[in-house]
C-alpha positions in Angstrom: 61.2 88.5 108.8 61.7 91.6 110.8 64.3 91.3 114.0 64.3 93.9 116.9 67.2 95.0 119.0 67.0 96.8 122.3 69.1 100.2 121.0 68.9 102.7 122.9 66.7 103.2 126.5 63.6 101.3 125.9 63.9 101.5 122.2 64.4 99.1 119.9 65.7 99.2 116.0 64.9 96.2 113.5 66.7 94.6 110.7 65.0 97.0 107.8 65.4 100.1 109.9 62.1 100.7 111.7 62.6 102.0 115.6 59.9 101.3 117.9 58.8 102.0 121.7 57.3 98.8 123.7 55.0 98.1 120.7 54.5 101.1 118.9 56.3 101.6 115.8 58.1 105.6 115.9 57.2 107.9 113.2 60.9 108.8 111.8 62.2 112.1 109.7 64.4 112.2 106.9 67.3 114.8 107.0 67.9 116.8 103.3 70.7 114.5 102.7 68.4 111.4 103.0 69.4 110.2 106.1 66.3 109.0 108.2 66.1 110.0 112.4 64.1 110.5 115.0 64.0 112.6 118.3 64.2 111.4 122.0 63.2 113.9 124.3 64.8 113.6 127.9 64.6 116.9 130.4 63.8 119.1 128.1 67.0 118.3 125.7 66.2 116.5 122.3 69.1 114.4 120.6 68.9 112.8 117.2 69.6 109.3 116.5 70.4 108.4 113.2 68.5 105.3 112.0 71.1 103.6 109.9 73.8 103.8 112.8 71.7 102.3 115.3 71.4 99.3 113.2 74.4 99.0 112.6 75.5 99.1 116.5 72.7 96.2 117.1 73.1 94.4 114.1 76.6 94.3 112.9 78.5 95.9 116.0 80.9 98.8 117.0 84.0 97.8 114.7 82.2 98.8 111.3 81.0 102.3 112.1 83.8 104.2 110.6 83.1 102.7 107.1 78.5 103.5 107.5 79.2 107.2 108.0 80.0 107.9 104.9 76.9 107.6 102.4 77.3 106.0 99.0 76.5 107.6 95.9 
């Protein structure tokens, strides 16, 4: 079953990495090194979130960060 967390302003990130907005699910992009994203859009100034670290904020918290930015493989 799919779990949502309140991330970031109004959106929310699940367990398997979807991001959403009230109820609609948002479209996300995949960078060349296979990292997926999406854009929020605030006066004019876009920022990136990367998917896989927002989970990991909500999900497993701020300790483990330093260990998810580095991809496997």
């Amino acid at each position: 079953m799919e779990e949502w967390k309140i991330s970031i302003k109004d959106y929310e990130v699940s367990n398997k990495g979807n991001v959403r907005l009230k109820d609609k699910i948002i479209k996300c992009s995949i960078l060349n090194c296979g990292y997926k994203y999406f854009q929020l859009v605030e006066n004019y100034k876009r920022t990136n979130y990367l998917v896989h670290i927002l989970v990991a904020k909500c999900f497993i918290g701020e300790m483990i960060l330093l260990r998810i930015h580095k991809k496997n493989g």
